[in-house]
N, C-alpha and C positions, 0 to 999 in steps of 0.2 A: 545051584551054583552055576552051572552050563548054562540055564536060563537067562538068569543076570549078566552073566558074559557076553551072552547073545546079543541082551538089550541094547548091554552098554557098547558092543559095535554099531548097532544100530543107529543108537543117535549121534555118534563122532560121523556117521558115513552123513548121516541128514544136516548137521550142521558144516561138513565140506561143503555139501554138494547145493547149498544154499550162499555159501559166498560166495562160492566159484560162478552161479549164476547172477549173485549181485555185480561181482568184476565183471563177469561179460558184457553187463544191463550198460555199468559204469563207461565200458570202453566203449559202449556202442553207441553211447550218446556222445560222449569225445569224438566219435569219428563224425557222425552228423553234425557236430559244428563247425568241427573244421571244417564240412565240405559245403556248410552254409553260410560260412564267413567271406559278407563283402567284397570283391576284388574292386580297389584303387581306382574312383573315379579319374575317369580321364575326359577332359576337356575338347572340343576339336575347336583350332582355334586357325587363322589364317597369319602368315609369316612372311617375310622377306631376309633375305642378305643387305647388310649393309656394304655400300660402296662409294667410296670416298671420287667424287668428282671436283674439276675447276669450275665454280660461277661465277658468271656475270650474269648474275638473271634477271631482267627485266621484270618490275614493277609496276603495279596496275593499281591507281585509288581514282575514287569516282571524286568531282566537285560540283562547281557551279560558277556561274560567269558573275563576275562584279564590277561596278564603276571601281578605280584609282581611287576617287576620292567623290564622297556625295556632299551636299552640301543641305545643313536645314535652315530653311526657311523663314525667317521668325518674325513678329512686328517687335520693332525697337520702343514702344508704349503698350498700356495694357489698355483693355476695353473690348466691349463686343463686341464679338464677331458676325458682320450680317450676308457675309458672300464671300466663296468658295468658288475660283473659277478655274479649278485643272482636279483631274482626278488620278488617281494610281495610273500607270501607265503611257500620259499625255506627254506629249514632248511641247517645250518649253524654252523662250527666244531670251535674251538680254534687255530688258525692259517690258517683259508683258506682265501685265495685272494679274499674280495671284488670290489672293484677296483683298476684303474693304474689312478696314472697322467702323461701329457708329463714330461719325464727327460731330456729331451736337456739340460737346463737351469741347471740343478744340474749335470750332468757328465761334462758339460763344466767347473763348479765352482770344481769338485773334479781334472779333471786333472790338472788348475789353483792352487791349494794349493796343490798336488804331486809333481810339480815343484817349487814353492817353498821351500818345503820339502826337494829335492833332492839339490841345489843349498844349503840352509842351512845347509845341513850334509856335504856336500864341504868343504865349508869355516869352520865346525869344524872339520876337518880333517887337513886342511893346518894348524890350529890355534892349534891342540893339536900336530902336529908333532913338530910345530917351541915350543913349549912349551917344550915338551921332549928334543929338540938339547941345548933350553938352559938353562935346568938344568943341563944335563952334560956338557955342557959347565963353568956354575958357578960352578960347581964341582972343575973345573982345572982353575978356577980363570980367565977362556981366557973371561969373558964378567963382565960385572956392572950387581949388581942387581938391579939396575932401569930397564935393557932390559932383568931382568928375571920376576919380578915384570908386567912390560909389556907385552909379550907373556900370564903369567898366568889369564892378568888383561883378553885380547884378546879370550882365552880358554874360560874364562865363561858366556862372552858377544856370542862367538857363540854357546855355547849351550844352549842359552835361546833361540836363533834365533831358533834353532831345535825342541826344545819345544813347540815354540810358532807355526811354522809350522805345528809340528806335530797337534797340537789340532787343524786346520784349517780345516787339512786332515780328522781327526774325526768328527768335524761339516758337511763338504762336504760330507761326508759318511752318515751320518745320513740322511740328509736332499735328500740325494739321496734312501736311505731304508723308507721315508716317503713317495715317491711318489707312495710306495704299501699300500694300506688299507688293512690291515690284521684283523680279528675276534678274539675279547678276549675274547669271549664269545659263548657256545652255545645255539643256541637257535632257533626262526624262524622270517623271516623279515616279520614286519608289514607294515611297510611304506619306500616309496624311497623318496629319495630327486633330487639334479641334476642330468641331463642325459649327456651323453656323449658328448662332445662338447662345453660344456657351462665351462665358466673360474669361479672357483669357489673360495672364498674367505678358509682361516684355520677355520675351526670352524664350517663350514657348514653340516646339516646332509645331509649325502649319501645315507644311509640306517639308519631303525632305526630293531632292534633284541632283540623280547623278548624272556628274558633267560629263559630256560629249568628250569621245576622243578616246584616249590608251584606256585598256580593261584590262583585267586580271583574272586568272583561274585560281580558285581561291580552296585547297586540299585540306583534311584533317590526316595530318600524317601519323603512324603511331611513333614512339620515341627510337624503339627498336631501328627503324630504318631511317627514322631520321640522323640517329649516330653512325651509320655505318653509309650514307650519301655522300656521292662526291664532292667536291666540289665544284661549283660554276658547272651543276651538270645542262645538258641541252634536255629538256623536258618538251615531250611529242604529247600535243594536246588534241582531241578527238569529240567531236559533237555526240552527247549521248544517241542521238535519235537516227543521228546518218553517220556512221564511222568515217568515211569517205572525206567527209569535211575535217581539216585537219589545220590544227597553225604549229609553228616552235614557238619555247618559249624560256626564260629563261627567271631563276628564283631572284623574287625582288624582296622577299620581307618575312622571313620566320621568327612566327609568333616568340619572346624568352620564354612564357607562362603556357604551361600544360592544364589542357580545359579540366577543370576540376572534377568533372561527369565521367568523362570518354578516355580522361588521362591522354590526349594526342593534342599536336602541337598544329597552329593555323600556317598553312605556309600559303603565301601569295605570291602563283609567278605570271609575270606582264608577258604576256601576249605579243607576237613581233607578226605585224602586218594580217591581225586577224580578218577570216572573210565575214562577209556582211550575216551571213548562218548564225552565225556565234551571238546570243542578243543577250540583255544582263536577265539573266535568273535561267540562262539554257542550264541543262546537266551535261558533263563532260567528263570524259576520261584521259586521265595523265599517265604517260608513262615513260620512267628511267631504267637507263638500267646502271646497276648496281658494280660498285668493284669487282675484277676476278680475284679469286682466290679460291681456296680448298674450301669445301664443304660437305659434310654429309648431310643427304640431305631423306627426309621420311616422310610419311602421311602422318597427318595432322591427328587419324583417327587412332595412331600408335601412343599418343600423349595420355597420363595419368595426372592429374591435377589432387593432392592433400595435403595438408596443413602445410600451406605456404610452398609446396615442393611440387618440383616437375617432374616425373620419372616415366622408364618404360619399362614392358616385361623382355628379360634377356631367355632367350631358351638354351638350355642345356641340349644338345642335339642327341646324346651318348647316353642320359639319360633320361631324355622324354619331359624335363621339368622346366619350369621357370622361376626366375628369382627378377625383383623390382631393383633397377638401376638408376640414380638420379642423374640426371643432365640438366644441360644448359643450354637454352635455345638464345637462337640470333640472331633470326629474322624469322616471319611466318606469315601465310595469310589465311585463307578460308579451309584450304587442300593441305598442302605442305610449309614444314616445320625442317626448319637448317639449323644441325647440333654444333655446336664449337666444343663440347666437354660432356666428355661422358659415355660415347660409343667410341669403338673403333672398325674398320674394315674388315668383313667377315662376320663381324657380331650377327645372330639371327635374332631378330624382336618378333612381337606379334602385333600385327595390324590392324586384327578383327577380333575382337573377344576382351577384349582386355579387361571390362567392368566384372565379368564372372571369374576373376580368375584371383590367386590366392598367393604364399612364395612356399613355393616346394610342390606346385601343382601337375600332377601328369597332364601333360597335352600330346594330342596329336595332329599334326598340320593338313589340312584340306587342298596343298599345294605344296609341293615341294620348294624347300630354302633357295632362293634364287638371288 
């Protein structure tokens, strides 16, 4: 009886002291995860303060020099083409010989309507002599005025024949003075059309010849800054190659239609008293400057671009986080982005980091908020 007693403490104390070491086992593994549980990536990102200033900030787009107005070239008849006398580049007088076409084909049609010509003035030769015999003939009563009547009726049937020759001879003539391309203009060739040999249609450009005199700086503006341009502003035009060389200028011609590619509008402004530097197809830079008024303004490299929307990261400063804010830009170029909607003065963004980052993300800044 005392034995079994014995036992049975025995196994109550062994199955204690077997949970009690499972709880320990249990709580001791609890504690190693807690103290292996991840701590909160944090980001190091770069930042700025937002500060509302006034702009007028001057704008900067690159062009290129143009004639006013070029003019093409064309022959008024078709036919080969056997000579090409100016090339891209050449300057060109008011009457010099651009090209020839073959004239076989029109002197063969001028001496065709010369002979008829001459054959026509024949027969109003024979028809005004017999006309003259027989008026004075009716004079002395020796014929009927029905065969004076007739002779006169014959007279002016062949001088219409003459008439009508002659103006044959003047088409043939023309159209043999077409097969020379003459210049109506001076100025310098931009561009060539067909080359010698090739059978060209009327109408076709040969050369094309911008005229001498006013030029144009010719911008692809984007729409952005074209809504928000002054009016009648003074645009300072700059030789790409030597800054130094410089004209004013002022907008003679924006494009209605936005290029379908690049979405920017052509704007063309005329040149006042350009120096002789400035040649058509130089590079050149233009610049205005823009209305003042409020502006915040950022790096270009604080912009988030998804599904149709612009935003930036706002950081929480209090706790270490950012969240994405949409805005609205107003103007921009390669550097900086000007918000009309969407920050305000004080807000802290992030500058540098922005693709790795999340909304609810710890950051830490690599610069302090300025």
């Amino acid at each position: 009886m005392h034995v079994k007693s014995a036992a049975h403490r025995f196994g109550n104390w062994s199955w204690t002291t077997t949970l009690l070491a499972v709880a320990a086992l249990v709580s001791l593994s609890a504690c190693r995860r807690a103290e292996e549980a991840p701590a909160p990536e944090v980001r190091p990102v770069r930042v700025m303060t937002i500060e509302q200033r006034t702009v007028g900030d001057t704008v900067s787009l690159t062009g290129r020099i143009q004639a006013q107005s070029e003019v093409n070239q064309s022959f008024r008849i078709d036919g080969r083409l056997i000579e090409r006398n100016v090339d891209i580049g050449d300057r060109v007088r008011p009457g010099q010989l651009l090209a020839r076409l073959d004239q076989m084909n029109e002197d063969s049609s001028l001496q065709s309507a010369r002979a008829q010509l001459a054959a026509a003035q024949a027969q109003g030769i024979e028809a005004r002599n017999t006309f003259n015999r027989m008026r004075d003939l009716l004079a002395e009563n020796a014929v009927s005025r029905a065969s004076f009547e007739q002779a006169e009726a014959m007279l002016k049937v062949t001088q219409s024949q003459v008439n009508s020759a002659q103006s044959l001879v003047d088409i043939a003539q023309n159209r043999l003075s077409y097969t020379r391309l003459l210049s109506d203009v001076a100025g310098v060739v931009t561009a060539r059309g067909a080359e010698p040999g090739e059978v060209v249609p009327a109408g076709r450009m040969i050369v094309q010849v911008a005229r001498e005199g006013a030029i144009d700086a010719v911008f692809d503006v984007p729409a952005q800054i074209k809504d928000i341009a002054p009016t009648n502003p003074d645009i300072l035009v700059s030789l790409g190659g030597d800054p130094k060389v410089t004209a004013v200028g002022k907008v003679r011609e924006v494009s209605p239609r936005a290029d379908p590619v690049t979405g920017t509008f052509a704007v063309r402004v005329r040149l006042i008293n350009p120096p002789a530097a400035m040649r058509l197809g130089s590079t050149v830079t233009g610049r205005m400057k823009l209305n003042t008024e409020p502006a915040l303004d950022i790096p270009a490299s604080a912009l988030l671009r998804a599904n149709g929307q612009t935003s930036v990261w706002v950081v929480d400063t209090k706790a270490g986080t950012v969240s994405a804010r949409n805005v609205q830009v107003r103007a921009y170029d390669a550097a900086r982005v000007q918000v009309s909607q969407g920050l305000a003065p004080g807000d802290v963004i992030v500058t540098a980091g922005v693709q790795a980052l999340r909304p609810g993300q710890k950051v830490r800044w690599l610069e302090a908020a300025k």
